[in-house]
C-alpha positions as CSV (number, residue, x, y, z in Angstrom):
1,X,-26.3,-22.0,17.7
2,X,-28.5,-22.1,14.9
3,X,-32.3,-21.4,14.2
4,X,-34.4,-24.0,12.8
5,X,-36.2,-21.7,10.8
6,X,-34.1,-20.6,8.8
7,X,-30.5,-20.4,7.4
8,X,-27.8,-18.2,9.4
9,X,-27.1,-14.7,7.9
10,X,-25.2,-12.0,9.4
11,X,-24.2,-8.5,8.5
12,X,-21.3,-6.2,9.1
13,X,-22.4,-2.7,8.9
14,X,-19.2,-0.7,9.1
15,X,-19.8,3.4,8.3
16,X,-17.7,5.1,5.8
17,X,-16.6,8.0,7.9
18,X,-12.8,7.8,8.6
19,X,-9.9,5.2,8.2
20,X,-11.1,1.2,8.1
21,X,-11.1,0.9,12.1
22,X,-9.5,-2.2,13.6
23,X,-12.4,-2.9,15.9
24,X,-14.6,-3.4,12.6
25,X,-12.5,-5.8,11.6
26,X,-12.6,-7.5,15.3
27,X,-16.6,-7.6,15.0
28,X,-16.8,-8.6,11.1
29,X,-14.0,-11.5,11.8
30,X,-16.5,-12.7,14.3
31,X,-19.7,-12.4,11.5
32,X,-17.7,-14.1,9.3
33,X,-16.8,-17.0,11.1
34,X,-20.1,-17.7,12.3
35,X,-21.4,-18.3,9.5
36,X,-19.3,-19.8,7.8
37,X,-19.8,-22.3,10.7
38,X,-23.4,-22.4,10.2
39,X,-23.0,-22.4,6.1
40,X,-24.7,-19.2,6.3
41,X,-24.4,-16.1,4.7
42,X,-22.3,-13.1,5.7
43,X,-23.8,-9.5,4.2
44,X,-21.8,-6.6,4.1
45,X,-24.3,-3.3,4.4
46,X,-22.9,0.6,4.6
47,X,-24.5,2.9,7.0
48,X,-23.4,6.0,5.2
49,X,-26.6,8.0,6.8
50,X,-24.2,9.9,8.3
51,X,-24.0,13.2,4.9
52,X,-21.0,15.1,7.0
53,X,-18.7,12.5,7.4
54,X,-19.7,9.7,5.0
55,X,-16.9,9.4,1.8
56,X,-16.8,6.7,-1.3
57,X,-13.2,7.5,-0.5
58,X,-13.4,5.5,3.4
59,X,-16.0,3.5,1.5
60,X,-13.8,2.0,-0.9
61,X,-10.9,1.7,1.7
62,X,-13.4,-0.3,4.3
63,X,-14.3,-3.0,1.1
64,X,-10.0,-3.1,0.2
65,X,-9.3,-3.6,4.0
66,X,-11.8,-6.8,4.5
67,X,-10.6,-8.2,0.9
68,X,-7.3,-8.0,2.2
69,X,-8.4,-9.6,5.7
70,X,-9.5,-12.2,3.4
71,X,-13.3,-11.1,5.1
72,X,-15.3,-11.8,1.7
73,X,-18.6,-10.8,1.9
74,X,-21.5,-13.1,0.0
75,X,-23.9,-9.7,-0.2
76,X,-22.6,-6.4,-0.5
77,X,-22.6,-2.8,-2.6
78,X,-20.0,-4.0,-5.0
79,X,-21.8,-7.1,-5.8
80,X,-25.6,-6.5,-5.3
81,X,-27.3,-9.6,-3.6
82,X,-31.7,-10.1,-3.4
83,X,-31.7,-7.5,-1.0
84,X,-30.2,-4.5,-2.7
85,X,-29.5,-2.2,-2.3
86,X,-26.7,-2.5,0.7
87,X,-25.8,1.7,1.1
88,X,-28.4,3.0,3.3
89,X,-28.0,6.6,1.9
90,X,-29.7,4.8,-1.3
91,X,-32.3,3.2,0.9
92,X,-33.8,6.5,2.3
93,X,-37.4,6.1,0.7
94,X,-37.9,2.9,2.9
95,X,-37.4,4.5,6.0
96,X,-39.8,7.1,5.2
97,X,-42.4,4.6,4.8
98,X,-41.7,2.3,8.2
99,X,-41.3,5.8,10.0
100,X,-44.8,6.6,8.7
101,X,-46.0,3.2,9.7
102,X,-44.9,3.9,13.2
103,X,-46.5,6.8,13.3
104,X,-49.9,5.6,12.5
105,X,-49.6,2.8,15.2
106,X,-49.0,5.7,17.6
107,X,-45.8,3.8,18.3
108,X,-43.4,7.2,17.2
109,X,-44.8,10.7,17.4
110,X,-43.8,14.5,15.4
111,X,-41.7,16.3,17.9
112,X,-41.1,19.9,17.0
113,X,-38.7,20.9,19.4
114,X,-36.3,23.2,17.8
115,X,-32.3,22.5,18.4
116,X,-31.9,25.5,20.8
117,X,-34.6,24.4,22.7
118,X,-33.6,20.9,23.2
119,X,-29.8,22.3,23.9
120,X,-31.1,23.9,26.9
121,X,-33.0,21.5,28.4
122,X,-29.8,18.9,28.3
123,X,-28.1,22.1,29.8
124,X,-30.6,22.6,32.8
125,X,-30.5,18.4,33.4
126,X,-27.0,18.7,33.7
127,X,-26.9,21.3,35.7
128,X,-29.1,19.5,38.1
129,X,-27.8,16.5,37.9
130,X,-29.9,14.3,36.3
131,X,-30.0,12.3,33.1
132,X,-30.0,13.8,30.0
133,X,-33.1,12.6,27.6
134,X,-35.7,14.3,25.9
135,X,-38.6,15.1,28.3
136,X,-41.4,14.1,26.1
137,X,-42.9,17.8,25.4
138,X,-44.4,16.6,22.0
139,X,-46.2,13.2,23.4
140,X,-48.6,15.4,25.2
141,X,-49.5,17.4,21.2
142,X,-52.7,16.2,19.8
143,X,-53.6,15.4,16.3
144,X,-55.0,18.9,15.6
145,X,-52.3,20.9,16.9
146,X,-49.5,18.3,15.0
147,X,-51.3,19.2,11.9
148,X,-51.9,22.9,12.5
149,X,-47.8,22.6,12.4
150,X,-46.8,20.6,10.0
151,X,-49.2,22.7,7.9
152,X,-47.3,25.9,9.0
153,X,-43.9,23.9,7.7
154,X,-42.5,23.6,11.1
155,X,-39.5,21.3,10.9
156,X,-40.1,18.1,12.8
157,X,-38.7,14.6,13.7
158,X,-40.0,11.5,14.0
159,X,-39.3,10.0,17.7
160,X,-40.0,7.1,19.7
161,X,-42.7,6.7,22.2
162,X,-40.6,4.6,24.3
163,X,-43.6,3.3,27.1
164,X,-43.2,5.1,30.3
165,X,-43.4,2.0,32.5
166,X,-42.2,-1.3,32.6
167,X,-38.8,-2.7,31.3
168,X,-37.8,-4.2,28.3
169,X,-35.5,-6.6,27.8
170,X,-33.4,-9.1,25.5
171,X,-31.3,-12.3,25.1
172,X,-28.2,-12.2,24.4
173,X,-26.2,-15.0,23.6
174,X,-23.0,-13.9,26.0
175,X,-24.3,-12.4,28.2
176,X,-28.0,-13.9,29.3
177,X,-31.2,-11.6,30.2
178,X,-30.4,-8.1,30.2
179,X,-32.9,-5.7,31.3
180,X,-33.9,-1.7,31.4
181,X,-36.4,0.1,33.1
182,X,-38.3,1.7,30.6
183,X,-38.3,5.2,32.1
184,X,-34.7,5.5,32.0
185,X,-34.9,5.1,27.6
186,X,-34.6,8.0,25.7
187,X,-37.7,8.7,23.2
188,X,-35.1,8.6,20.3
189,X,-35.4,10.4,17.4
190,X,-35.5,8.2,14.4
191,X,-36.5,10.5,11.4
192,X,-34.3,13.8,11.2
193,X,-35.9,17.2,10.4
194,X,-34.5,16.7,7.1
195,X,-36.2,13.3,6.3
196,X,-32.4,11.2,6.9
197,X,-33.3,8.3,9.4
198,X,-30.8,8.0,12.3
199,X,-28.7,4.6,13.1
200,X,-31.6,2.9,15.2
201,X,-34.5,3.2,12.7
202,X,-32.4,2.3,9.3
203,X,-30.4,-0.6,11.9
204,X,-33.9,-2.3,12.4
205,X,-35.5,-1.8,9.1
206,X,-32.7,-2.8,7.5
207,X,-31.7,-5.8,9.5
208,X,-35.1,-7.4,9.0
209,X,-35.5,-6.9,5.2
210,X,-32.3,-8.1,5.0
211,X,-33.3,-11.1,6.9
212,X,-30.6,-11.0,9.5
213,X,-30.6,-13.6,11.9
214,X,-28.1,-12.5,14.6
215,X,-26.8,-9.2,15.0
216,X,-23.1,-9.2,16.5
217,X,-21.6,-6.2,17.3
218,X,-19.9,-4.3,20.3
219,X,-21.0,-4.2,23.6
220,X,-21.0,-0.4,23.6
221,X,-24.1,-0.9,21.8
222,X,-25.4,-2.8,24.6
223,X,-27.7,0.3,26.1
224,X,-29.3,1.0,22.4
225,X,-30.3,-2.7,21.7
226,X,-33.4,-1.8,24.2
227,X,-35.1,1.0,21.6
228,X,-34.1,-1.8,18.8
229,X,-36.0,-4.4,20.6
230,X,-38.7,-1.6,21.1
231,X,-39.1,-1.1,17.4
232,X,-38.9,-4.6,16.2
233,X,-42.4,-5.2,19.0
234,X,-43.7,-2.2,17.1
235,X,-43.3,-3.2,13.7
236,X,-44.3,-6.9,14.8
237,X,-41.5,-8.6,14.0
238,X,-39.3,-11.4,15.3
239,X,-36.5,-10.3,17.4
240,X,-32.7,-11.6,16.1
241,X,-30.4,-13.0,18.1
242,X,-28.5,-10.9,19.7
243,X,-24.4,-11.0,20.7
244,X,-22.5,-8.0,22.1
245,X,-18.9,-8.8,22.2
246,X,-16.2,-7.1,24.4
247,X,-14.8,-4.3,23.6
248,X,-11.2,-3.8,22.7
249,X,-9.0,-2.0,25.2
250,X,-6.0,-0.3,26.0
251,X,-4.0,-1.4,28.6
252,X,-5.4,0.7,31.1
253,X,-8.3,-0.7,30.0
254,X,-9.9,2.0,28.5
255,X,-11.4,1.5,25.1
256,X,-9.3,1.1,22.1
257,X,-8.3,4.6,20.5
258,X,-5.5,6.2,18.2
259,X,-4.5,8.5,21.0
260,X,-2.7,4.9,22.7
261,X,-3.0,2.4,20.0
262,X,-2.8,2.1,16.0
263,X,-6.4,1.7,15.3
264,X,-6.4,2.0,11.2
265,X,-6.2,-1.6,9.4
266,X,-4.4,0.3,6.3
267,X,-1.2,1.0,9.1
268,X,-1.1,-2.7,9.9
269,X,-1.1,-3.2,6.3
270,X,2.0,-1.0,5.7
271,X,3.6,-1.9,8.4
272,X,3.7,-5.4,7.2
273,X,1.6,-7.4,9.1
274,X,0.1,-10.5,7.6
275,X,-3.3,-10.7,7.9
276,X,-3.5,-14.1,8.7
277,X,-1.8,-12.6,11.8
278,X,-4.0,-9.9,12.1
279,X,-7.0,-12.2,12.3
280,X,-5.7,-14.9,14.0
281,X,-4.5,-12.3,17.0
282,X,-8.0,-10.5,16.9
283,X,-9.6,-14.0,17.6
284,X,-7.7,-14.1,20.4
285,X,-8.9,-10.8,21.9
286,X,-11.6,-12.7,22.4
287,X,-12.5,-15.8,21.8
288,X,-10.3,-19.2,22.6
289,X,-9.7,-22.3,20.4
290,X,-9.0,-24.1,23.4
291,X,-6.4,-26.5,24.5
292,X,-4.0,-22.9,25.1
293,X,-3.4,-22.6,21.4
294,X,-2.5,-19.5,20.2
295,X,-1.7,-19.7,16.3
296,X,-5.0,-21.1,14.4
297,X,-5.7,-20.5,10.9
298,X,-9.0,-18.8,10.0
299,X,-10.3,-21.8,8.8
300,X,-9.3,-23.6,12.0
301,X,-11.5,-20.9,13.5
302,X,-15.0,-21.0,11.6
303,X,-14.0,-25.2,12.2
304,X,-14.0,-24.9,16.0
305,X,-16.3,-21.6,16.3
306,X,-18.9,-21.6,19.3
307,X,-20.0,-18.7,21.3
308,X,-19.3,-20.4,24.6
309,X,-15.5,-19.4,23.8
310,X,-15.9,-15.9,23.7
311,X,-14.4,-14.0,26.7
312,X,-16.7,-11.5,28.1
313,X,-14.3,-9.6,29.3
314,X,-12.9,-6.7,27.6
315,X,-9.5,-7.8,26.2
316,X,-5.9,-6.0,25.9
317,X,-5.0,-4.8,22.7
318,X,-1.1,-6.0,23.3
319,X,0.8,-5.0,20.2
320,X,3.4,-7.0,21.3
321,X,1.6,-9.8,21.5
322,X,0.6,-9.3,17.9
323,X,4.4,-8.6,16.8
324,X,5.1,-12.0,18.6
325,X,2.7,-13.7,16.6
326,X,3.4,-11.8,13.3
327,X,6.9,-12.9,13.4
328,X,6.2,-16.7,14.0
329,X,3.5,-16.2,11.1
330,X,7.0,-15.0,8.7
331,X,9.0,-18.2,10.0
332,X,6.0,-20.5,9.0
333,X,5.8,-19.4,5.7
334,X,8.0,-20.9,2.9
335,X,10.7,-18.6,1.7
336,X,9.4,-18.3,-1.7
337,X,6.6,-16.8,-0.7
338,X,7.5,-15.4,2.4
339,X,10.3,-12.8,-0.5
340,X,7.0,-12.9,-2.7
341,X,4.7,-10.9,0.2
342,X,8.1,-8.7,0.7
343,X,8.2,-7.8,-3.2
344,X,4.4,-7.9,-3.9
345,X,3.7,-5.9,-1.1
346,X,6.6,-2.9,-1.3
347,X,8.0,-3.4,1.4
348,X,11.6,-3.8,0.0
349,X,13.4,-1.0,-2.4
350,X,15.1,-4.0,-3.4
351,X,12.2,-5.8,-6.0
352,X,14.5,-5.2,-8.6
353,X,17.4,-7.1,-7.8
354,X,17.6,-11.4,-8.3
355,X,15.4,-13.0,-6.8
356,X,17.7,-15.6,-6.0
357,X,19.6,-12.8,-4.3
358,X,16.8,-12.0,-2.2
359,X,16.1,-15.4,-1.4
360,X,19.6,-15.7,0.3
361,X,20.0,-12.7,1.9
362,X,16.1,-13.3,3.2
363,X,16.8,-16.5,4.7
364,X,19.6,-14.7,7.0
365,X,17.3,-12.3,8.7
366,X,14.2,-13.8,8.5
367,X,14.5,-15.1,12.4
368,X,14.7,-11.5,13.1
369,X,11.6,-10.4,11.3
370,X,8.7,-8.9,13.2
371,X,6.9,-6.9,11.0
372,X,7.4,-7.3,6.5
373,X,8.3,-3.6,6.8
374,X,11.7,-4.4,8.1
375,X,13.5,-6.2,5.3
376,X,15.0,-3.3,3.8
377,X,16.1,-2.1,7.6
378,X,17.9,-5.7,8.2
379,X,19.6,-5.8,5.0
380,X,20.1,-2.3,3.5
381,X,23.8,-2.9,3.8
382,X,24.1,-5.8,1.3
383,X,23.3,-3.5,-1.3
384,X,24.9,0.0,-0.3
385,X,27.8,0.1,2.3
386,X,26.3,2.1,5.1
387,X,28.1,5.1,6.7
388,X,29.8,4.1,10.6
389,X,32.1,6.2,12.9
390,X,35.7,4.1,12.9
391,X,35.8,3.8,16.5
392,X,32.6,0.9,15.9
393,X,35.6,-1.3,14.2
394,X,37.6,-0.9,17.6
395,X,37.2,-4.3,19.9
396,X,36.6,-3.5,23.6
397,X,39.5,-2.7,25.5
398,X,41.4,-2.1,22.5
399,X,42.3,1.2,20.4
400,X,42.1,1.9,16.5
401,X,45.5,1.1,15.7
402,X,45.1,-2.4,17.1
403,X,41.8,-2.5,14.4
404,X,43.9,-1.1,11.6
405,X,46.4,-4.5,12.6
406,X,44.3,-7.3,12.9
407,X,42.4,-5.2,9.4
408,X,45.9,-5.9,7.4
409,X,46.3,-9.3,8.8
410,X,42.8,-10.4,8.0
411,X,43.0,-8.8,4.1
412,X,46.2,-11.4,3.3
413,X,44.4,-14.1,5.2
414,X,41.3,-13.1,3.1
415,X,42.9,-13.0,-0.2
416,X,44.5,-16.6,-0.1
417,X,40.5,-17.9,0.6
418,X,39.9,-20.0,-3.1
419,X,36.5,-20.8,-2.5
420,X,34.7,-18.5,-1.5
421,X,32.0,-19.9,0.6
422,X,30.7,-19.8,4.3
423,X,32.6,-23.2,5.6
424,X,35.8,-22.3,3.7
425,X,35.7,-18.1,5.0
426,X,34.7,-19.9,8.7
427,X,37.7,-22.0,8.5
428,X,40.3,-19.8,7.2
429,X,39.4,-17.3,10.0
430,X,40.1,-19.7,12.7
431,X,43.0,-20.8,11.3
432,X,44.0,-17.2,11.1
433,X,43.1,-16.9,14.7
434,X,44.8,-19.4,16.1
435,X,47.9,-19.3,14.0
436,X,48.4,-15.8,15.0
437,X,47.5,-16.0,18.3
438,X,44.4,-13.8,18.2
439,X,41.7,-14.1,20.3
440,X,38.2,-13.9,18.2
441,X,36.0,-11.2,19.7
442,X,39.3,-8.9,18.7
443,X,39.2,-10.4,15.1
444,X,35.5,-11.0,14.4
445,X,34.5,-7.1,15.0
446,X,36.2,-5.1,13.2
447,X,35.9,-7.9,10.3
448,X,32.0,-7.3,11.1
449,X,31.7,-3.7,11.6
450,X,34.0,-3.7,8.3
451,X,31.7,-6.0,5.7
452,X,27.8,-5.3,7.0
453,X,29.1,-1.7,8.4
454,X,27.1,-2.5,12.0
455,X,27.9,-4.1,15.4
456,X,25.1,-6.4,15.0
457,X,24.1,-8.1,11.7
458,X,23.3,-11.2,10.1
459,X,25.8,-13.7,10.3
460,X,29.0,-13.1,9.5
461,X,30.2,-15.7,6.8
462,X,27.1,-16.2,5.4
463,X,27.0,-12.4,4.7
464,X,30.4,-12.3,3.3
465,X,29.8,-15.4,0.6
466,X,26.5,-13.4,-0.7
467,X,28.2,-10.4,-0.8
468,X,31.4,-12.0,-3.0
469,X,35.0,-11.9,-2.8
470,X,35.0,-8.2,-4.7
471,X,32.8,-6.7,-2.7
472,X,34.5,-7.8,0.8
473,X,38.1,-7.0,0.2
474,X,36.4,-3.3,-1.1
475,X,34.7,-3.2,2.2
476,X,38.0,-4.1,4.2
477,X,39.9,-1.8,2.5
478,X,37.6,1.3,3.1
479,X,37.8,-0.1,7.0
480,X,41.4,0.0,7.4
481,X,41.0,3.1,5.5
482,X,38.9,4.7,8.2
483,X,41.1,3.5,10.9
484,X,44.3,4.9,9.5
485,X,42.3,8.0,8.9
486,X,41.2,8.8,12.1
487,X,44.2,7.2,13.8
């Protein structure tokens, strides 16, 4: 869907007041890829109104987190744009100026209410039951008396004189007409005492300078969009599009929280999740390619994007869905890359070591791979023997001595391999088997337990030919060793 008036540009308007939140990435994946659909433009804008909580620190961490999403923005406060500039603390003389236009129109009016007063009234409401709002004590001031105070340097705000009949109401592109009485909207404040504007006047004002077309975001903000709609009829200006996506949920459906869920982009970052993954499983909290398939690339997305695919209802954040989808993500990539994400990203202890080393001992354990993170788990015994109780070398139904025997046998069988590869180890083990009369679960796990020091490992000859001849017969040894030992 896009206007004929003018070209398609969208904003992300994350604020810089904690850990880059996954549900920001959610919402801006969708920005993104609408306008890339519509060759649009895609601004990034930080509402850092917020002096308590805003930091450069959450700041800079909410630009490295899209980068790495791969979520480049066209506008932005690293790169300036025509409508500069994009921090809203930095903006703060502009929303004086629309505030004072409102109040002129009679559209906003001074309310002097002082916080204790205002603290008891929401007490008193609740105590009776009824919804909390400001009950509109300063409407009734006239211009005389708001003088007499602002002469006298009483603190003040700037609120909205929401009309006390009626209803107003908005497209939106998910979810049709959606309507409010007018009496049951708050007479928000949108100047503070101390001359910082709150979300809903610097949201408006800032989404129409900027020339925003359609403003995406989450359907929590489904009940403000009313006193947006209010101001932009105040100001005179053309209403956006407007698209409230679902929220994000746990599976008991409430909505998405660290308490139940990861909810910081850095920890699926250093866990080792790609973020081709990432995206591709957020577009499927709620939106569908169609034809029931689930891997897509990005650019298959922005390709096939309409907002007729978007769920509307609120989708289950399933980690293991994602962890599903990460892993086939790992076996799709080629190796080469696949060890150059491992080493790039830290995710190995190992960076140091051959690369053609890595690339071997990667290909063994990379159909076990969930997550980048676990490389060094899967394969910390090809470079350090690990420490095992002896009783793991002892086959089921069997006892250590009967380990420490078929041990012996296996380190003479061992020795006489020449070559020593994976077909050539295979076959001299079940010759050794079957000349001997063994059977080979009572061979193969001691022999296991012995050379990658664990029950379950990569596999088994494979393993052996990376780790060499020297290193095997060492490991061996230290088994029978251990058996004799605790024998």
């Amino acid at each position: 869907m896009k206007p004929t008036s003018q070209p398609v540009r969208v904003r992300s308007a994350p604020s810089p007041t904690g850990v880059p939140h996954v549900g920001t990435a959610y919402v801006t994946l969708f920005d993104y890829a609408f306008a890339k659909h519509c060759e649009g433009r895609f601004v990034l804008r930080i509402e850092d109104t917020d002096r308590s909580r805003s930091t450069t620190g959450s700041e800079e961490a909410i630009l490295n987190a899209l980068s790495w999403l791969g979520l480049q923005w066209d506008e932005g406060p690293d790169i300036g744009g025509p409508h500069a500039p994009y921090r809203q603390s930095e903006r703060f003389g502009i929303y004086k100026k629309y505030a004072e236009r409102l109040l002129e129109s009679g559209s906003a009016y001074r309310c002097f209410c002082t916080p204790e007063r205002l603290a008891a009234m929401r007490k008193a409401q609740q105590a009776q039951k009824r919804p909390t709002g400001y009950d509109g004590l300063c409407r009734a001031l006239d211009t005389d008396e708001v003088q007499e105070k602002l002469d006298a340097d009483t603190p003040s705000t700037v609120r909205l004189k929401v009309p006390s009949e009626g209803q107003t109401q908005y497209e939106d592109y998910i979810r049709g007409t959606i309507s409010f009485k007018n009496p049951e909207i708050d007479d928000q404040v949108l100047l503070k005492s101390d001359g910082y504007p709150t979300y809903h006047l610097a949201n408006v004002v800032d989404d129409h300078l900027m020339k925003i077309t359609h403003v995406i975001r989450a359907e929590e903000w489904l009940t403000s969009t009313p006193k947006h709609v209010l101001l932009y009829k105040a100001f005179g200006w053309d209403l956006p599009a407007f698209i409230h996506l679902p929220l994000l949920r746990n599976k008991d459906k409430s909505k998405i929280s660290k308490r139940k869920n990861p909810v910081s982009i850095e920890w699926y970052r250093s866990k080792g999740y790609l973020p081709e993954a990432l995206l591709n499983f957020l577009a499927l909290m709620g939106w569908s390619i169609g034809e029931e398939k689930e891997m897509f690339t990005l650019q298959e997305m922005i390709q096939n994007f309409s907002w007729d695919r978007v769920k509307k209802s609120g989708p289950v954040f399933d980690l293991q869905k994602l962890d599903w989808l990460n892993g086939e993500y790992i076996r799709s990539l080629p190796p080469e890359e696949l060890l150059g994400r491992i080493v790039d990203g830290g995710y190995t202890s190992h960076g140091d070591r051959p690369g053609e080393l890595l690339l071997g001992i990667l290909q063994l354990v990379r159909e076990r791979m969930t997550t980048l993170s676990e490389f060094d788990a899967l394969t910390g015994f090809f470079f350090t023997a690990e420490p095992y109780d002896a009783d793991a070398l002892t086959p089921k139904k069997r006892d250590l001595a009967f380990a420490a025997k078929v041990l012996h046998a296996l380190g003479d069988t061992l020795e006489s391999v020449k070559q020593w590869e994976t077909e050539p180890l295979e076959e001299a083990l079940q010759d050794f088997c079957e000349s001997g009369g063994w059977k080979r679960r009572d061979v193969y796990m001691p022999l296991r337990v012995a050379i990658t020091c664990r029950r379950v490992s990569t596999p088994l000859f494979e393993t052996m030919e990376i780790l060499g001849r020297d290193e095997c017969m060492q490991r061996l040894n230290t088994a029978l060793e251990k058996c004799r030992t605790a024998g």
